[in-house]
N, C-alpha and C positions, 0 to 999 in steps of 0.2 A: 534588562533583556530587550534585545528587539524585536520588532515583529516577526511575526512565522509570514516568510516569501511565499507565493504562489506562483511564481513563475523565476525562469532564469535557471543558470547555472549552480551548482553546488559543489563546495570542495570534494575532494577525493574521499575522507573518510567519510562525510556525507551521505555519497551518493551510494556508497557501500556498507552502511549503514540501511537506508532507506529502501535497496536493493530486498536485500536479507528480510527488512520487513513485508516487503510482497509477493517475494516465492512462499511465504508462511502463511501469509493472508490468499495465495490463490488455491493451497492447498485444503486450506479450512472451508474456501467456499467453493470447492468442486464438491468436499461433501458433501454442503448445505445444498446443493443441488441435488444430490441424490435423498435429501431430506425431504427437500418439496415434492421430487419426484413419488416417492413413495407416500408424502402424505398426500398427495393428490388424488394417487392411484386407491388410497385405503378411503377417501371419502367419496371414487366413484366422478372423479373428474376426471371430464377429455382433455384436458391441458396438460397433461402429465409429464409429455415428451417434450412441450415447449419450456417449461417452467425448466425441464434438464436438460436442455442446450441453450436455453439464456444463462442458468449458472453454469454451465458450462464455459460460455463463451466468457462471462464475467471472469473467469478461475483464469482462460488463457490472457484474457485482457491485462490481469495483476501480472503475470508472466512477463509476458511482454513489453508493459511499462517498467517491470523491475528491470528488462535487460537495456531502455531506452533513457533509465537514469542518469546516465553520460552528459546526455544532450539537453537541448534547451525546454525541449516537449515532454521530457522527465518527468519533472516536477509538478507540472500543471494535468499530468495524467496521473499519476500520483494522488494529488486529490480527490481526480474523479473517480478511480479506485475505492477511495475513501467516501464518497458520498453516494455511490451506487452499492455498495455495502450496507450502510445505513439502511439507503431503499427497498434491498432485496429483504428487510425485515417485514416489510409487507404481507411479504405470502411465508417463510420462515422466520415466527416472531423471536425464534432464538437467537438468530444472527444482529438481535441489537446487542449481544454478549459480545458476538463476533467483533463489530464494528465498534463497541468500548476499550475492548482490548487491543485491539489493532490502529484504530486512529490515536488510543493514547501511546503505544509505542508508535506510530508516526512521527507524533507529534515532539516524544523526548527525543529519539534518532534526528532529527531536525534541530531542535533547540543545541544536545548537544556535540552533535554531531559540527557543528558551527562552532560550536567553542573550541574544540579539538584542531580544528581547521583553521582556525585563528592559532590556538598556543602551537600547532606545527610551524606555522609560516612566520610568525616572532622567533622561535628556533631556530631555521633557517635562516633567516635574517640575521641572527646575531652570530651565528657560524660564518656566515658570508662576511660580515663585517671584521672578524674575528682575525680571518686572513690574511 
C-alpha cells in the first residue's frame, strides 16, 4: 500500500468518492453545532451563538471543499476538514464519534479509491492497446 497523499490531484473516482464523504461529514457537523449551541445555552453560556456559526461555518467549509475536490487544494482541505472535526470535540465531546467515522471512511475512500483509479486506467490502457 502506499502512503495516504496530502496534497495533489486525485483520480476521478477518488475525488468522488471523497466528495460524497464531506457533504456527509458537513451535514453531521452542522448538527453538532446546533448541539453546542444548545449545550451552551442549557449550561447558561454567552457563547452560544458563536460556537453555532463556527459549526456552522465548519459544516459549509466540508461543503465547499467537497465541491473543490477536482483541484489541487482539494485534498489538502480535505484533511483540514478532517482535523478540525477532531477539534471541534473540544466543546461537542461527541463529535470524537463524529470524526472516527468520518476520517475512517476518508481514509478507505482514499486508499481505495486509488486502487479503482489505478484498475480504471490499466483498463483503458489495454483497450487502447487492444486496438
Amino acid at each position: 500500500m502506499s502512503r495516504l497523499p496530502l496534497t495533489g490531484t486525485t483520480g476521478t473516482f477518488t475525488w468522488r468518492m471523497l466528495a460524497s464523504v464531506l457533504g456527509g461529514q458537513g451535514l453531521v457537523i452542522l448538527l453538532g453545532a446546533l448541539v453546542a449551541r444548545a449545550t451552551a445555552l442549557a449550561e447558561g453560556a454567552d457563547n452560544a451563538q458563536t460556537l453555532l456559526w463556527l459549526g456552522v461555518a465548519l459544516g459549509v467549509f466540508a461543503f465547499v471543499t467537497a465541491g473543490l475536490m477536482r483541484s489541487p487544494i482539494g485534498l489538502p482541505l480535505g484533511w483540514l476538514v478532517q482535523v478540525l472535526t477532531w477539534a471541534s470535540a473540544v466543546v461537542v465531546p461527541a463529535m470524537i464519534g463524529v470524526g472516527l467515522v468520518f476520517t475512517g471512511l476518508w481514509v478507505l475512500c482514499l486508499v481505495k479509491g486509488q486502487q479503482v483509479d489505478a484498475m480504471m486506467a490499466a483498463r483503458e490502457s489495454d483497450a487502447e492497446a487492444a486496438r
